[in-house]
Backbone as CSV, one residue per row, in Angstrom:
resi,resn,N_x,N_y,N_z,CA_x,CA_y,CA_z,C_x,C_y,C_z
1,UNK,0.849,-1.192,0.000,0.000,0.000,0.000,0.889,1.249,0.000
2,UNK,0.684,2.489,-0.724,1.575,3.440,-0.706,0.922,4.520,-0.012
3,UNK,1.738,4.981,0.970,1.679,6.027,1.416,1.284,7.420,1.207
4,UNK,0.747,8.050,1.693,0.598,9.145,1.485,1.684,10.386,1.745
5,UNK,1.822,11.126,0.841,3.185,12.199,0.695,2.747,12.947,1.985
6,UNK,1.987,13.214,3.146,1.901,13.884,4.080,2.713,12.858,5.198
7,UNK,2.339,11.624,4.997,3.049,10.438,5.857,4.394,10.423,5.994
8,UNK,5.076,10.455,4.690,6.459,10.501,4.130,6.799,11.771,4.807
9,UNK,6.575,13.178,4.429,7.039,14.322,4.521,7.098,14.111,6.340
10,UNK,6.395,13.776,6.950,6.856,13.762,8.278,7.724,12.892,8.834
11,UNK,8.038,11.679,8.251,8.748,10.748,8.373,10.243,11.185,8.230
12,UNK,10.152,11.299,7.065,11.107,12.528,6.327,12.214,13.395,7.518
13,UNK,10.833,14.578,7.811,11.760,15.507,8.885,12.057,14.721,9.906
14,UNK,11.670,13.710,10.724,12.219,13.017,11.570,13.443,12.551,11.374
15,UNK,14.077,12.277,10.262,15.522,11.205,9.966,15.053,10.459,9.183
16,UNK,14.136,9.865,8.706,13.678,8.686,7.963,14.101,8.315,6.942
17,UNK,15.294,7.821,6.772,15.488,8.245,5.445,14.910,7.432,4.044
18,UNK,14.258,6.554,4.375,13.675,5.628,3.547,12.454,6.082,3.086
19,UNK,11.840,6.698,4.240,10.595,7.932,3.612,10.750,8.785,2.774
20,UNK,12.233,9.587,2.627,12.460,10.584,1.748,12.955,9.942,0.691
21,UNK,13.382,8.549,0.564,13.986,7.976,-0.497,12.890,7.555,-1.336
22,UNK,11.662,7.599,-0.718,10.050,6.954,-1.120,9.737,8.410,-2.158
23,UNK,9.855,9.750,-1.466,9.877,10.916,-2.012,10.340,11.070,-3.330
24,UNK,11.672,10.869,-3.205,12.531,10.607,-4.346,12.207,9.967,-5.696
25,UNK,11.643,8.737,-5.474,11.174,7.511,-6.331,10.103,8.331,-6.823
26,UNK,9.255,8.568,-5.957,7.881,9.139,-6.737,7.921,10.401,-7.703
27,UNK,8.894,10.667,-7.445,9.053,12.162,-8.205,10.157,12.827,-9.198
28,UNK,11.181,11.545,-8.807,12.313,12.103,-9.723,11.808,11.848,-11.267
29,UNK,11.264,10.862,-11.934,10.872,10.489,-13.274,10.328,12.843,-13.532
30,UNK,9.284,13.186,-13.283,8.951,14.058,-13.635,9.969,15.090,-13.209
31,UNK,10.901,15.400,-12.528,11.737,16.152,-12.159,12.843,16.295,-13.340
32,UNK,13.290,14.764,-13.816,14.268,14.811,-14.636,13.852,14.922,-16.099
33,UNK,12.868,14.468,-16.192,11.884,15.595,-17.250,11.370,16.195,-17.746
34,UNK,11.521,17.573,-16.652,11.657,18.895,-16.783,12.687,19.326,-16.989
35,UNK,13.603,18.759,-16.163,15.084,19.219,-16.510,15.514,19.131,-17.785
36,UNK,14.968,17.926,-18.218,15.505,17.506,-19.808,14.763,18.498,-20.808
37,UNK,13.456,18.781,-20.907,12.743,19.496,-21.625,13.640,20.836,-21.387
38,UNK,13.364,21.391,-20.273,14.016,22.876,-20.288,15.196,22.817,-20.494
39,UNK,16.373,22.373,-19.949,17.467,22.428,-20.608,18.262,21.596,-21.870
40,UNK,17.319,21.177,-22.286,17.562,19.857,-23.206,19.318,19.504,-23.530
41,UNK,19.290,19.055,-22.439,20.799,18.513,-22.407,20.363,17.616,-21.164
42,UNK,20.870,15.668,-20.910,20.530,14.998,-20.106,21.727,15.178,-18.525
43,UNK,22.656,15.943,-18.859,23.539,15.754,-18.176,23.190,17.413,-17.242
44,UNK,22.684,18.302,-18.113,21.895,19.037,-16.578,20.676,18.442,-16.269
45,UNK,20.119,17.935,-16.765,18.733,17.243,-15.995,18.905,16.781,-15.053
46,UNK,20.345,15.868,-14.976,20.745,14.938,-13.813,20.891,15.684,-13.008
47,UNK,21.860,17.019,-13.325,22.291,17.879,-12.123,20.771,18.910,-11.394
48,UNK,19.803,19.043,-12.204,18.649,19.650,-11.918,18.023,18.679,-11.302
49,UNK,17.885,17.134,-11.255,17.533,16.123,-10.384,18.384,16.469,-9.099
50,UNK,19.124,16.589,-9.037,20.229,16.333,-7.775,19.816,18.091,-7.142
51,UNK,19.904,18.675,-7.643,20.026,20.026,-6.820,18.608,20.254,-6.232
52,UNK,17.381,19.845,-6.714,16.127,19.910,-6.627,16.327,18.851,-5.331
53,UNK,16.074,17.706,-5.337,16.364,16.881,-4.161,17.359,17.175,-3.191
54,UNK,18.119,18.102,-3.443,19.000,18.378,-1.934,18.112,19.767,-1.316
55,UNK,17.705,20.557,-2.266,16.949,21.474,-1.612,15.615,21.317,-0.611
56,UNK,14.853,19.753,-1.603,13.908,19.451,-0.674,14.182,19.142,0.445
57,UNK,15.312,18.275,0.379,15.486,17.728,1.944,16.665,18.706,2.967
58,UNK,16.920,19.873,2.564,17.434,21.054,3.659,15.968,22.017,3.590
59,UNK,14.830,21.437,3.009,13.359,22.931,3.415,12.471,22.091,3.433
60,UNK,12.432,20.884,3.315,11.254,19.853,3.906,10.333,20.030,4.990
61,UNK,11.291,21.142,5.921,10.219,21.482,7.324,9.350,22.810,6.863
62,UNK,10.017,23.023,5.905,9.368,24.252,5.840,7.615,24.417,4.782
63,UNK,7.501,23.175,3.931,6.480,22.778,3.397,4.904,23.133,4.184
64,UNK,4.715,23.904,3.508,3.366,24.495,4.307,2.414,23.085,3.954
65,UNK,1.591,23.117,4.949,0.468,21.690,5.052,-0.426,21.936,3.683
66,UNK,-1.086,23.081,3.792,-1.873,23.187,2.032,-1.585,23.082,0.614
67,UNK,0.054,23.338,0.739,0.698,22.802,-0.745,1.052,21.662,-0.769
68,UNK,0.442,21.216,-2.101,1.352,19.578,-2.310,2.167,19.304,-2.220
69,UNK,2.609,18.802,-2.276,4.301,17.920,-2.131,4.574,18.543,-3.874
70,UNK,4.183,17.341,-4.424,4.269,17.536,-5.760,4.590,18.564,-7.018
71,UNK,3.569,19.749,-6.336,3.704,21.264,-6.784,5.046,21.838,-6.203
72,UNK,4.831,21.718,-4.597,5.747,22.231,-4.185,7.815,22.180,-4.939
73,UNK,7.611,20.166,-5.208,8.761,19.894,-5.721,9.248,20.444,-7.384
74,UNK,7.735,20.682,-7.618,8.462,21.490,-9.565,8.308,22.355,-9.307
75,UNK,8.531,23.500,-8.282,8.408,25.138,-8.260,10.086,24.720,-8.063
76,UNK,10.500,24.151,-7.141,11.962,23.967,-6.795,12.229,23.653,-7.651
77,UNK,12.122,22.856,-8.709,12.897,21.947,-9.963,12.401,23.327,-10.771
78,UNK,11.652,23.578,-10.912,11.547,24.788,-12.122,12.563,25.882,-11.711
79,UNK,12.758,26.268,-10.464,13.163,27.253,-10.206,15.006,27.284,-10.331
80,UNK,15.251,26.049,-10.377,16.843,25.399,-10.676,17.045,25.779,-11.924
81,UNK,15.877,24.874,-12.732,15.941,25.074,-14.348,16.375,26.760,-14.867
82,UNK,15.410,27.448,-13.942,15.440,28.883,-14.436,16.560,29.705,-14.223
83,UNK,17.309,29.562,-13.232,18.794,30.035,-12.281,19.815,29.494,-13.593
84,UNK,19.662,27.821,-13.650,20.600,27.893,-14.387,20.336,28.016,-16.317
85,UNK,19.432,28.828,-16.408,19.321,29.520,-17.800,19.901,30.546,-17.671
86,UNK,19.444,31.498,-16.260,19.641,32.664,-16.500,21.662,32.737,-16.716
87,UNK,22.272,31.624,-15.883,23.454,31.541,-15.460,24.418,31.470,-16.836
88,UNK,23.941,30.880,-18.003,24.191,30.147,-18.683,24.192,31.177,-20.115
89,UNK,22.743,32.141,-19.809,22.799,32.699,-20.853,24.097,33.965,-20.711
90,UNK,23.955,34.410,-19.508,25.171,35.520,-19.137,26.714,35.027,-19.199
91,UNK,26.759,33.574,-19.087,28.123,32.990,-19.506,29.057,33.119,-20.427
92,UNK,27.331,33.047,-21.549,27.828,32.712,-23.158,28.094,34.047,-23.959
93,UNK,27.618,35.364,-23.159,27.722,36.239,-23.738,29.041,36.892,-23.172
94,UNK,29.866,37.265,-24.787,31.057,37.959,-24.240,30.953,39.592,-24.465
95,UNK,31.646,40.549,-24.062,31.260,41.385,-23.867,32.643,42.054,-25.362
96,UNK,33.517,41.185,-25.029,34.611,42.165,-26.399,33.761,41.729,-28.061
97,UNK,32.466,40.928,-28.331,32.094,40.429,-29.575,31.044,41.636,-30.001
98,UNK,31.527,41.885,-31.097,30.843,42.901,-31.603,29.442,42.588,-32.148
99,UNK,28.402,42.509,-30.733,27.301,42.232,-31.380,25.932,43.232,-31.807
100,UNK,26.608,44.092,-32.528,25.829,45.048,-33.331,25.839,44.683,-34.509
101,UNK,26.817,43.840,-35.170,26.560,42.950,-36.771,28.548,43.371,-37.099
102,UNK,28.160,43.317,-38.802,29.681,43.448,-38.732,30.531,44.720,-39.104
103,UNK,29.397,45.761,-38.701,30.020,47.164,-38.640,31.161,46.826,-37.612
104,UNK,32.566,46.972,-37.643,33.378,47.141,-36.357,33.376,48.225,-35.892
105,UNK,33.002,49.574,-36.257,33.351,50.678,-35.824,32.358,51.172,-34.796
106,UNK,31.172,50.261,-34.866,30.061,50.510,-33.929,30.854,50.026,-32.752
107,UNK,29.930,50.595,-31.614,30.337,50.331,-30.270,30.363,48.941,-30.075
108,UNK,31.706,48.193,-29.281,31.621,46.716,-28.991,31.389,47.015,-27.427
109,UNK,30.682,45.473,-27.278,30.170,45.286,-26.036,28.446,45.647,-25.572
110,UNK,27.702,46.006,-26.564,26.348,46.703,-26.429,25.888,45.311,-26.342
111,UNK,25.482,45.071,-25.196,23.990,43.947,-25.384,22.320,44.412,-25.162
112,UNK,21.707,44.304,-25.962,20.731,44.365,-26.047,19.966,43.400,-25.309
113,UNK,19.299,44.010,-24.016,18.644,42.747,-23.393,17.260,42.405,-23.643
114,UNK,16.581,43.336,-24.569,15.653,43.323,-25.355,15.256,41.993,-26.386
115,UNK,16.332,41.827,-26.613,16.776,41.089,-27.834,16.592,39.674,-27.449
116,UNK,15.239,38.498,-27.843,15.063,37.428,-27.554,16.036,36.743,-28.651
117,UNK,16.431,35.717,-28.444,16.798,34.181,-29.902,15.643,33.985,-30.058
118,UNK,15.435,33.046,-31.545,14.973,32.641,-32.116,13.717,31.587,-31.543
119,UNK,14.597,30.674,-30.731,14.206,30.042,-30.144,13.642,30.132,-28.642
120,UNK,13.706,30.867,-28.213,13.035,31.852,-26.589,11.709,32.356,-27.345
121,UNK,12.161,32.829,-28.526,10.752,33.318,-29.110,9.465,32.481,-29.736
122,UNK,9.949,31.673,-30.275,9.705,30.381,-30.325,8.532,29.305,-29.272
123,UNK,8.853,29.624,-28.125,8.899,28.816,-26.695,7.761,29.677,-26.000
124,UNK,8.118,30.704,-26.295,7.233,32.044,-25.680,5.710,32.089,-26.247
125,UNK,5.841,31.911,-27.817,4.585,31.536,-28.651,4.018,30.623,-28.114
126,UNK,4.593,29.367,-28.151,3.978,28.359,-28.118,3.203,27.890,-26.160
127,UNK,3.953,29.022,-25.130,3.057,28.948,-24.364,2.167,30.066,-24.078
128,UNK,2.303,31.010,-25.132,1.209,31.994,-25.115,-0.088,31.270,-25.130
129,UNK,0.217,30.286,-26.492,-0.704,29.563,-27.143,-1.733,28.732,-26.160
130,UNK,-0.894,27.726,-25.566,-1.175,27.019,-24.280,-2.080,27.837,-23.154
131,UNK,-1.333,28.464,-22.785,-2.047,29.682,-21.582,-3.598,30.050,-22.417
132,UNK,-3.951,30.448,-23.893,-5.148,30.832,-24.161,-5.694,29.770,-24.378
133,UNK,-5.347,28.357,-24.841,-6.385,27.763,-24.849,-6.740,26.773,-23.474
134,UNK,-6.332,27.006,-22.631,-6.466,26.699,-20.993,-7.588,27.934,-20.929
135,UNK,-7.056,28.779,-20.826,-8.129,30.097,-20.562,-9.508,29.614,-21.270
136,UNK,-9.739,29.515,-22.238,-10.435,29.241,-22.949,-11.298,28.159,-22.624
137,UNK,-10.651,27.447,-21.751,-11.741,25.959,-21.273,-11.678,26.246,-19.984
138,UNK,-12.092,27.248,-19.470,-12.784,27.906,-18.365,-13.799,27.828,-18.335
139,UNK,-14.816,27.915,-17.377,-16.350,28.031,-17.486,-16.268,29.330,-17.331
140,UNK,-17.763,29.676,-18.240,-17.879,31.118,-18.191,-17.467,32.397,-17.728
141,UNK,-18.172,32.208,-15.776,-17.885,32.698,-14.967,-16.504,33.035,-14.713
142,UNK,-15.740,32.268,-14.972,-14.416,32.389,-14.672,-13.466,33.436,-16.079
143,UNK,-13.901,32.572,-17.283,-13.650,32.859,-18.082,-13.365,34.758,-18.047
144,UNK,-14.632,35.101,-18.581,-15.109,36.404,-18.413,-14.709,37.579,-17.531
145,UNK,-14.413,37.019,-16.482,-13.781,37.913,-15.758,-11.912,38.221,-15.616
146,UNK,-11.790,36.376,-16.267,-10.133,37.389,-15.951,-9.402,37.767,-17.406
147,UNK,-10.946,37.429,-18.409,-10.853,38.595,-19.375,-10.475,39.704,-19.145
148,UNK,-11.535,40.053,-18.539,-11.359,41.821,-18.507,-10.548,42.181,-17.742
149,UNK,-10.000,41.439,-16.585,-8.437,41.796,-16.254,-7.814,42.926,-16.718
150,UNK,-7.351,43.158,-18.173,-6.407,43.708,-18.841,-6.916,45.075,-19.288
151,UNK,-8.781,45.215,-19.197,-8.958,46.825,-19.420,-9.853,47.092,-18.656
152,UNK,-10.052,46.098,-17.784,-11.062,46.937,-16.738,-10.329,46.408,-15.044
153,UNK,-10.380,47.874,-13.593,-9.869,47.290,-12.613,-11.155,46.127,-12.270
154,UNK,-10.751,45.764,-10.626,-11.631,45.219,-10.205,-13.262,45.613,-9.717
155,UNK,-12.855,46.798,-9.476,-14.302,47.532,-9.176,-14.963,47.457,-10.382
156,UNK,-14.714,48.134,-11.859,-14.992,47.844,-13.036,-15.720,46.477,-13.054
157,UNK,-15.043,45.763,-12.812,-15.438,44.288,-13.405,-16.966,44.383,-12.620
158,UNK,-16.490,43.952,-11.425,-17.764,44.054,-10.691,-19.168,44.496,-10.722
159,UNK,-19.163,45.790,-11.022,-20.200,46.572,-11.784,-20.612,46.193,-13.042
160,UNK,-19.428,45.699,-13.571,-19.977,45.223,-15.016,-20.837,44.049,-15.372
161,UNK,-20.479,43.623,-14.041,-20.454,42.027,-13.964,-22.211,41.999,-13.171
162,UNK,-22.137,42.597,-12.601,-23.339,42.779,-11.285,-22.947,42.327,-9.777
163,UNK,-21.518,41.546,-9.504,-21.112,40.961,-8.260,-20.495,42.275,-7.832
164,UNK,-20.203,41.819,-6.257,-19.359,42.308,-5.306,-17.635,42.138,-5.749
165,UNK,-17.138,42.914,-5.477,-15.730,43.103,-5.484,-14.857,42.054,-4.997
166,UNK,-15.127,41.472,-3.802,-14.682,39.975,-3.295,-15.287,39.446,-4.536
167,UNK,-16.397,39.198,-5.324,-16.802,37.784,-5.778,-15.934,37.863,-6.747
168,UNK,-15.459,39.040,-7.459,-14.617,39.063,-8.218,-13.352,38.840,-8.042
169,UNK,-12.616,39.148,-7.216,-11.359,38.551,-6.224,-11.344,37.158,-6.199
170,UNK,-12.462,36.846,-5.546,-12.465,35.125,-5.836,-12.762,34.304,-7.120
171,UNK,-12.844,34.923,-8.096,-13.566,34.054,-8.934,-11.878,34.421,-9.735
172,UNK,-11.148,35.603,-9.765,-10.164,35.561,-10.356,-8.931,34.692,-9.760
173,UNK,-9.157,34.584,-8.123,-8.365,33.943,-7.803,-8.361,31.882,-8.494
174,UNK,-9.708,31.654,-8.401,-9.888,30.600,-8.660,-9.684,30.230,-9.944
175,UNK,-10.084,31.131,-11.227,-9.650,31.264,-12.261,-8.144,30.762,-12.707
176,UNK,-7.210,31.903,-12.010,-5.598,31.706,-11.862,-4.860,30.414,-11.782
177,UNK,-5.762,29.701,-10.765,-5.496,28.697,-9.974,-5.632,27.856,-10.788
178,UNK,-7.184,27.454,-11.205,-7.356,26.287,-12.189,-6.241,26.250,-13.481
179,UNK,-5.748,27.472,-14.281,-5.173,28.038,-15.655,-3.447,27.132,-14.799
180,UNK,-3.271,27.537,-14.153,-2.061,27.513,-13.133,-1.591,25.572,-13.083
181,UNK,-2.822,25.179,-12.176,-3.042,23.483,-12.356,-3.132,23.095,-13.123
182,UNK,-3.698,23.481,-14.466,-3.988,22.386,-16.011,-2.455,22.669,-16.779
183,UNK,-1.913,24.101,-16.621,0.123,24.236,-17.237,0.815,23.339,-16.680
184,UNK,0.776,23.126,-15.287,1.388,22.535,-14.027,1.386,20.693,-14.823
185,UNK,-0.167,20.780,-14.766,0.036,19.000,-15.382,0.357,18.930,-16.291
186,UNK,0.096,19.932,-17.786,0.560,19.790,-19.104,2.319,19.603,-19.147
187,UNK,2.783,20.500,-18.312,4.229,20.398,-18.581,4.906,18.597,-17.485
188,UNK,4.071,18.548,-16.822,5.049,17.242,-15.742,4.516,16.160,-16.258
189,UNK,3.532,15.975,-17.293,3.132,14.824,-18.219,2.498,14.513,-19.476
């Protein structure tokens, strides 16, 4: 019979180490395939496996009771992934390469941080894409309101809407949430 990740996680902070090794099992498959997707290279995945699992188990106490385990562990694994992009992209850029084209006389060293690749742009589309059609399989209620998000405040909505200002608060919060959970599973399977 398998345990429940609230069982483990306390087992866990005690010393257990067979509980956290239970942790491990259940979660590294999707961990190291995030790593692989986002950095598509297998040899940081491994290291995005490994750094993600040492973090859980030095903040394991700190796991608030209402977040999953699960979520909790790809905000950490995402958040590795993202450190070491950002690390990686500032590596590769040198500062004596004249990247204004092949005028030399232009200023060397200008980076444009404006300036996406091809492929960031690429990536960016394609979860624009994702994000609207999640939005999109919202129910109404939900839908509709975090529409108007973008040109109307919350009081706006409200009035527009005929609800109270909380109902709108909540219905955007819940909105967020659901859009948030259906990315969450699309990307870990």
């Amino acid at each position: 019979m398998r345990e429940k990740d609230s069982v483990l996680i306390e087992r866990s902070i005690t010393g257990d180490f067979r509980a956290f090794e239970e942790i491990v099992n259940r979660y590294e498959n999707q961990v190291y395939d995030l790593g692989r997707r986002m950095l598509r290279n297998e040899e940081d995945a491994r290291d995005i496996l490994q750094e993600t699992f040492l973090s859980v188990s030095n903040n394991l106490h700190k796991l608030k009771k209402k977040l999953h385990l699960s979520t909790w562990i790809y905000r950490i694994a995402m958040n590795h992934c993202l450190m070491r992009l950002r690390k990686e992209k500032w590596d590769t850029i040198s500062l004596d390469v004249d990247v204004m084209g092949l005028d030399t006389k232009r200023k060397r060293g200008y980076i444009d941080e404006s300036a996406k690749s091809p492929v960031k742009l690429l990536e960016d589309e394609e979860l624009k894409k994702e994000v609207k059609k999640t939005k999109e399989s919202l129910p109404p209620k939900y839908k509709t309101v975090l529409g108007d998000t973008e040109d109307f405040s919350i009081k706006e909505i409200a009035e527009k809407h005929g609800i109270s200002v909380s109902a709108v608060r909540s219905r955007l919060h819940r909105a967020r949430k659901i859009v948030r959970e259906k990315l969450l599973k699309q990307l870990l399977y």
